[in-house]
N, C-alpha and C positions, 0 to 999 in steps of 0.2 A: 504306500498302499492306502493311507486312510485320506491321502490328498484323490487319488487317481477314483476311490468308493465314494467322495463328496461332490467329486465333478462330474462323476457318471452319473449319478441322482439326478440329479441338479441338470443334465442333461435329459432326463427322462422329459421333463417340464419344459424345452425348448418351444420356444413362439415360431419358428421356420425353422427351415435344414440349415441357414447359414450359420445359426449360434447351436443349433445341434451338430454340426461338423467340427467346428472349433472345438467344443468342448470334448466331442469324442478324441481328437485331435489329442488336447492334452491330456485327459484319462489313460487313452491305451500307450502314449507314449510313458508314463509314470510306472504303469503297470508291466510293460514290457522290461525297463529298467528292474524291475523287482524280481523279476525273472529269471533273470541276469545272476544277480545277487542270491538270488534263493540257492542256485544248483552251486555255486560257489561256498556258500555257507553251508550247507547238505555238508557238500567233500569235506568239508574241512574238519566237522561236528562228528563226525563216525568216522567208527575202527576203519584203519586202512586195509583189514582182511574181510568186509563188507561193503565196503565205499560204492565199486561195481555195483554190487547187484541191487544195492539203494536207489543208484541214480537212473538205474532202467524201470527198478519199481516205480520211480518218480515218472517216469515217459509213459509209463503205462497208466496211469494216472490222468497224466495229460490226453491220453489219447481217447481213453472211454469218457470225459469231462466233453467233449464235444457230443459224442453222442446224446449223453444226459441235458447238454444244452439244448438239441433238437426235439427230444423228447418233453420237455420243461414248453419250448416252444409252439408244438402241436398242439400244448392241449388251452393255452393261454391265449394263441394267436385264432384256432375257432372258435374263442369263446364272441358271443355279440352284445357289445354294448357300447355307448357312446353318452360321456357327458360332458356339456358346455362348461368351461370353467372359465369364460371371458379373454383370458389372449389365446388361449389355445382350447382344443378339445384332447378330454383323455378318452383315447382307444387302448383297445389290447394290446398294438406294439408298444405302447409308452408303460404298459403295465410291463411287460418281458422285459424291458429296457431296465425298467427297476428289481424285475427278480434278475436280472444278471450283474448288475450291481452289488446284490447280495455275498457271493464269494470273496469279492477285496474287502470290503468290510470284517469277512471272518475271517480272511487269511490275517489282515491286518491287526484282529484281537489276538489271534493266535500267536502271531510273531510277539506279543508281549512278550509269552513266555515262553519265550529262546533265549537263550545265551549268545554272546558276541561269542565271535571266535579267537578262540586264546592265542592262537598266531598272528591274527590281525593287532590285537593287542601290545603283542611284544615287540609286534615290526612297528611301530609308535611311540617305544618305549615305558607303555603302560603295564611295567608286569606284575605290577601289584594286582592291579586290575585281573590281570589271565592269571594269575592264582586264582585270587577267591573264583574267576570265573569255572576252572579245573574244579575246584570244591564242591561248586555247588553242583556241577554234574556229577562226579562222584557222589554223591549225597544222594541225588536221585537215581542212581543207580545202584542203589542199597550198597552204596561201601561199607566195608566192616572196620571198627576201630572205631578211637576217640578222636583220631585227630586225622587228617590229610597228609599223607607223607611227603609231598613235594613244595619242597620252599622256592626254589629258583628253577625257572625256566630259560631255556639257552638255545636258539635258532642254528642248525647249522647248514644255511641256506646262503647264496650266493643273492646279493643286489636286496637285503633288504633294509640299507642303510636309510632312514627316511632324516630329513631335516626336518627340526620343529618349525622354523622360522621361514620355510618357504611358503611365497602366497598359493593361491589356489592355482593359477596359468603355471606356476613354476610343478608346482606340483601334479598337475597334468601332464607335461611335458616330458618328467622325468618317470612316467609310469606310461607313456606311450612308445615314447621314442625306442625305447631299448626291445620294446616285441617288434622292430623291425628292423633290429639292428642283428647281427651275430655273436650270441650264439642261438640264439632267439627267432631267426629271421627265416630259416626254413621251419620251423615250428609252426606260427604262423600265417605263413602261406598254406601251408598243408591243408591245417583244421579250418581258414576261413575258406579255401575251394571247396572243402568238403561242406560246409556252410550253406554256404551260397548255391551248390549244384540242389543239396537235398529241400531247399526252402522256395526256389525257385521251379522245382518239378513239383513237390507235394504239396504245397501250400494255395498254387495256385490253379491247379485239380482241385481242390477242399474246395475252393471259393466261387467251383462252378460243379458242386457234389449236388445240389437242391437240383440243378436245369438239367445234370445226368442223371441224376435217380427219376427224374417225372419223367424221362425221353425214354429212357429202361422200361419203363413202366406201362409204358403208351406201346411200346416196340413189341412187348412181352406177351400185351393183352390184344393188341391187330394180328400178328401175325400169326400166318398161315401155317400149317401143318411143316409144308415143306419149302416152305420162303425163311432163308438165312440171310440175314442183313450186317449184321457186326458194329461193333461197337461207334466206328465212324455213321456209319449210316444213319444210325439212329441220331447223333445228334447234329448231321445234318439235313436232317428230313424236311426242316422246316427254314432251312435255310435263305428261301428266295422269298420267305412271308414278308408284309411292312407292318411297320410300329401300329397303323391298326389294327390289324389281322390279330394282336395278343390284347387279351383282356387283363388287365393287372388287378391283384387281389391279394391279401394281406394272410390270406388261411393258409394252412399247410397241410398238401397231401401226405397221409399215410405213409404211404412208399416210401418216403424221405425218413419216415422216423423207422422202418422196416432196415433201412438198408443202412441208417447211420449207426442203430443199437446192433447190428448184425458185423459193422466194421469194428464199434469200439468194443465187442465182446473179443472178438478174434483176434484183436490186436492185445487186447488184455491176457489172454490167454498165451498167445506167443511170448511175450516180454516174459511171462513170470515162469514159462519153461527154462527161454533162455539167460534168466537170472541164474541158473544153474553153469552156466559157464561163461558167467560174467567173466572172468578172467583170462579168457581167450576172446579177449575183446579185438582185438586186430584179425582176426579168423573170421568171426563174425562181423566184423563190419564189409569184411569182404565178399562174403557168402550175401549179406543181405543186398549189400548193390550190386552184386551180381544176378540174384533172382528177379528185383525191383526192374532193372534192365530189360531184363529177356522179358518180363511181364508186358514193358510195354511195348515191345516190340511186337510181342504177341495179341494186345488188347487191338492191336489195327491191326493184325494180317487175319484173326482168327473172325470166319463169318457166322460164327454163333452170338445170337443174342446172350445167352444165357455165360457160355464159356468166356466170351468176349470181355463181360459185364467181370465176371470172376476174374479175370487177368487183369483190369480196369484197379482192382481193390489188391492184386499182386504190384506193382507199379506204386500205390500208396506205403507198403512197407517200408518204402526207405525211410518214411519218419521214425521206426526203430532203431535207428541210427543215430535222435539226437542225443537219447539220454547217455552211447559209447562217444560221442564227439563234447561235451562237457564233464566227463570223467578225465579225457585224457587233456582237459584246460585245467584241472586239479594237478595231474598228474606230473606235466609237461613243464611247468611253469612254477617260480620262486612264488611264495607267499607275497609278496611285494605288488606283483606281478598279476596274478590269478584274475583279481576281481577285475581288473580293468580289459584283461584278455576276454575276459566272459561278454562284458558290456557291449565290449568293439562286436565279439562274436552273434550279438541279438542286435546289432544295427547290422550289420552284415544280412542277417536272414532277413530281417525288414526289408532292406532296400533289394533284395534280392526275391521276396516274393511280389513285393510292388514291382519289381519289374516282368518277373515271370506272368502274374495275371495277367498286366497288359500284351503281353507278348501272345500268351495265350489266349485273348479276348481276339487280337489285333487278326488270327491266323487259322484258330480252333477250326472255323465255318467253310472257311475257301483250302487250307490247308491239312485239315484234319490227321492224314496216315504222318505226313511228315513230319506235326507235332508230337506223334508219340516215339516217332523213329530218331529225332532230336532229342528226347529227352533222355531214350533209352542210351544212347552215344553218349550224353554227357554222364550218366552214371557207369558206365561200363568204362569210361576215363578214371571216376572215381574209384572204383573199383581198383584199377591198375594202378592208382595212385596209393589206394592204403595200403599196399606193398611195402610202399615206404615208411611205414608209421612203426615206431619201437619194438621189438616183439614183446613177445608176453609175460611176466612171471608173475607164478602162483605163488598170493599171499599166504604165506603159512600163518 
C-alpha cells in the first residue's frame, strides 16, 4: 500500500502517458494485491458468527467509494487552471490524480494498526507471535481480567504444514498447486467462474458508465413525448460519427455525478439490508444473478429511455456478489490456502475485466442487444452453477 500511494504520486507528475502508464501499471497492480489480502485478513480477524455480514459491509463500501470518486472528480476536473512547471504542466487531472492517491496512503497508515492474523502466524510456526497477537485484540476489546487466558494455540486444519526452509518458487508452488488439485479443485473452479463471469460483465459496464450516463442524458433531454428508443439506441446514436465529429474535454458533466451517487447510494443500501441474511449466502448469490440476468436482458428488449436506463443499473448488481464470493475463499479453503486463493481470485477479475472491456469496446456499437443477451446468459449459467456451492449454516 505505501509502495502502490508513492508511485501513484509520483505518477501524478508524469512528463508523457508513456511513464504515466508504467507507473499506473505498477501502482494498481500493488494495490489490487492488497485487496486480495485485505478481504482475506477481514475473514480471518472477526467472529465467525459476523464474518458474512463484514465482508458485504466491506463490498458496500467498495461500491459507494466509486461514486464518491466521481463526485471528488466533478468538482476538481471543472475546476480551470493551468501552470507551467517546465517538463510538464499541472492541470486538474494531475490534481485528481493525486487526490486519488490519497486513500492508499490512509489505507496504508491504517493497516499499521492491525494485527496479523493469528492463523497465519501459527501456520509458520510463530505462536508466540499469535498469542501476544490474540492479547492484544483482547485488550482492545475491553477483556476483563489480569491476565489473557490462552497460552497455546492448536490449528485443526488440513495442509497447513509449511517448511521453514523452502525458497520462495518452492513455496509458491506448494500454496498453488494443491487449489487445483483434489480436494480442492472443484472449489476453485467454482468461485474463479463466478469470478471471472461477474468482473467481466460488471466491470467492464463501469468503464463505459461516464459515455452511458451522457448518452441517458442526451436521450432523456431530446426526446419526444412519444419517441421510445431504449437503452441500445441511445448508445448507438452516435455510432456512424468519426473521431472528428467528438470534441474531447477533461470536464465532467453533472449527469455522471447524478447517476453514479444514485448507484452507489442503492447499492449501499441493498448490501446493508441484506447483511441481514448474510448467512443464506448461497440463496442470495442465487437470487442476485438471477435478477442481474433478467436485467440485462431486459435493459436491450425494454424501449424505454428511462425503464431501460433502470434495468441498465439492474445488470450492475451482480457486483453484490463479490463481497459473498470472498467470504466463501475464507470459508472454503485451509488457512494455508486462503490468501493465495484470494490473490489468484483478483488476477482472475483482472484479466477478466481486461478482457470483458475490450470485448465490450470491440461489439457494444455494431452489436449492442446481443451484448446484453451475452452477458445475461453467462450470469444465468452462474446462477445455475451456485447451485452447487455448500449450503448454508447459521452461525450461532
Amino acid at each position: 500500500m505505501w509502495a502502490s500511494f508513492v508511485v501513484s504520486t509520483i505518477g501524478a507528475f508524469s512528463p508523457n502517458w508513456v511513464v504515466m502508464a508504467v507507473l499506473k501499471f505498477v501502482s494498481t497492480s500493488l494495490c489490487s494485491c492488497a485487496q486480495s489480502a485485505s478481504y482475506t485478513l477481514l475473514g480471518e480477524s472477526c467472529a465467525e458468527r459476523v464474518r458474512d455480514s463484514y465482508m458485504l459491509i466491506m463490498t458496500s463500501v467498495l461500491d459507494f467509494s466509486l461514486a464518491a470518486y466521481v463526485a471528488v472528480g466533478y468538482w476538481i476536473l471543472n475546476l480551470d487552471f493551468s501552470y507551467d512547471m517546465g517538463v510538464m504542466t499541472f492541470t486538474p487531472w494531475r490534481l485528481l490524480a493525486l487526490t486519488l492517491a490519497l486513500p492508499l496512503g490512509i489505507g496504508a497508515l491504517g493497516t499499521q494498526f492491525f494485527y496479523e492474523s493469528p492463523k497465519f502466524l501459527v501456520n509458520v510456526s510463530r505462536e508466540d507471535e499469535a498469542v501476544d497477537c490474540l492479547r492484544k485484540i483482547w485488550r482492545r476489546n475491553n477483556g476483563k481480567g489480569e491476565k489473557y487466558p490462552c497460552k497455546k494455540i492448536i490449528l485443526n486444519e488440513v495442509g497447513n504444514d509449511r517448511r521453514k526452509d523452502a525458497s520462495l518458487m518452492e513455496s509458491l508452488w506448494e500454496q498453488i498447486v494443491p487449489l487445483f488439485r483434489p480436494p480442492l479443485l472443484w472449489k476453485s473452479i467454482l468461485l474463479y467462474f463466478f469470478t471471472a463471469v461477474i468482473f467481466s460483465t460488471n466491470n467492464s459496464f463501469f468503464i463505459w458508465f461516464p459515455y452511458l450516463a451522457e448518452k441517458f442524458s442526451e436521450g432523456l433531454n431530446s426526446q419526444d413525448a412519444g419517441a421510445a428508443t431504449g437503452m441500445c439506441e441511445m448508445i448507438t446514436s452516435n455510432s456512424n460519427n468519426t473521431a472528428e465529429d467528438f470534441e474531447c474535454t477533461s470536464t465532467m458533466d453533472i449527469s455522471l455525478v447524478w447517476s453514479s451517487l444514485a448507484q452507489g447510494v442503492t447499492f449501499v443500501i441493498i448490501m446493508l439490508v441484506i447483511t441481514k441474511l448474510a448467512h443464506r449466502k448461497k440463496a442470495l448469490m442465487i437470487i442476485i444473478m438471477t435478477f442481474s440476468a433478467v436485467s440485462s436482458v431486459g435493459a436491450a428488449l425494454v424501449k424505454d429511455n428511462i425503464t431501460s436506463f433502470i434495468m441498465f443499473f439492474g445488470l450492475l448488481t451482480n457486483e453484490l456478489c463479490i463481497g459473498i464470493i470472498y467470504t466463501y475463499f475464507v470459508d472454503m479453503y485451509p488457512t494455508s490456502y486462503r490468501g493465495m486463493a484470494a490473490c489468484i481470485g483478483v488476477m482472475v477479475a483482472r484479466m477478466s475485466a481486461l478482457g470483458g472491456v475490450n470485448v465490450l469496446g470491440a461489439f457494444i456499437m455494431s452489436h449492442c442487444s446481443s451484448v446484453f443477451y451475452v452477458c445475461g446468459g453467462l450470469m444465468m449459467i452462474a446462477a445455475a452453477f451456485a447451485c452447487l456451492l455448500p449450503p448454508d449454516i447459521r452461525k450461532k
